[in-house]
C-alpha positions in Angstrom: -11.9 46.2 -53.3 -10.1 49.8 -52.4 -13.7 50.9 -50.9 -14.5 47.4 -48.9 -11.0 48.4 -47.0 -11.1 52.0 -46.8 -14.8 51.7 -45.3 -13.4 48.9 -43.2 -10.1 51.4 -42.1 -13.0 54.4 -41.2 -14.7 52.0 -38.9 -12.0 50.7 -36.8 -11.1 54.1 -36.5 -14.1 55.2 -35.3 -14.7 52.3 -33.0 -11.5 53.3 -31.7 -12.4 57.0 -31.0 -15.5 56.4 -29.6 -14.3 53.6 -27.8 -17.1 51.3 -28.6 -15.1 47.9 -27.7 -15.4 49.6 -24.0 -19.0 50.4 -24.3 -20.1 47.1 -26.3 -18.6 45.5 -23.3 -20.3 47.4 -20.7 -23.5 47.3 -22.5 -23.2 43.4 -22.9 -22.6 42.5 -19.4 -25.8 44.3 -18.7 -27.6 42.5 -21.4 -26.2 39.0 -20.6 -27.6 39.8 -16.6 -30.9 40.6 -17.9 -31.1 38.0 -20.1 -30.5 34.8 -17.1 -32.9 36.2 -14.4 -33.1 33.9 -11.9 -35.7 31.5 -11.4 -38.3 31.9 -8.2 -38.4 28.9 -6.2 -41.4 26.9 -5.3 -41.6 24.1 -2.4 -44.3 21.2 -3.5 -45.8 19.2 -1.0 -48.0 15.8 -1.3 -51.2 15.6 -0.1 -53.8 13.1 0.0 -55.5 14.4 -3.4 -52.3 15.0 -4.9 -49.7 17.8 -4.9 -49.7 21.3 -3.5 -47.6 24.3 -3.4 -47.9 28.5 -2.7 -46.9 30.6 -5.4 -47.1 34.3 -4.8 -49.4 33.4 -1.4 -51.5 31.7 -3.7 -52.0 27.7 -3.0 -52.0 25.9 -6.2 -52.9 22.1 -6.3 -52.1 19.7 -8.7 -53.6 16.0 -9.1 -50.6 14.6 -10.9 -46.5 14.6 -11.0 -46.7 15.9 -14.5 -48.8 18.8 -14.0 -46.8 20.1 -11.3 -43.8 20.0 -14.2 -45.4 21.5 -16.8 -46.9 24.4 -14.9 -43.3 24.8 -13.2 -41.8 24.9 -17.1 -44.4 27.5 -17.9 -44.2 29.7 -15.2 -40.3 29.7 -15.2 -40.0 28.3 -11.3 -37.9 25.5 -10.1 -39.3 23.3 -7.9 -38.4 21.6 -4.7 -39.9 18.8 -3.7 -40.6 18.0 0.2 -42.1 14.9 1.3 -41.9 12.7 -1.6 
């Protein structure tokens, strides 16, 4: 029980020399921004065959609602839909 404390005592004091409350909270801002990128937007149009949109100056069609969702859920994009 004696060691449990006086290991806990030697680590507040070295967190508190080092500072590392100041760095932990530098370092986890920067972590938290890396970790919630933000999502690329994507505008998807109907069309007579089915739905249509550019991603990356690339056209990508789509016969159905639902594949325009799960390909949206896989490549991380949100979607706005025009002409509905």
């Amino acid at each position: 029980m004696k060691l449990t404390n006086e290991l806990d005592a030697a680590r507040k004091r070295i967190s508190k020399a080092l500072h590392l409350d100041a760095w932990m909270g530098v370092l986890g801002n920067r972590w938290a921004a890396r970790e919630t990128p933000t999502p690329d937007w994507v505008i998807v149009y109907r069309t007579a065959q089915g739905f249509c949109c550019i991603y990356h100056d690339v056209p990508v069609e789509f016969s159905e609602m639902l594949d325009v969702q799960i390909w949206a859920e896989e490549m991380d994009v949100q979607t706005y839909f025009l002409g509905l």
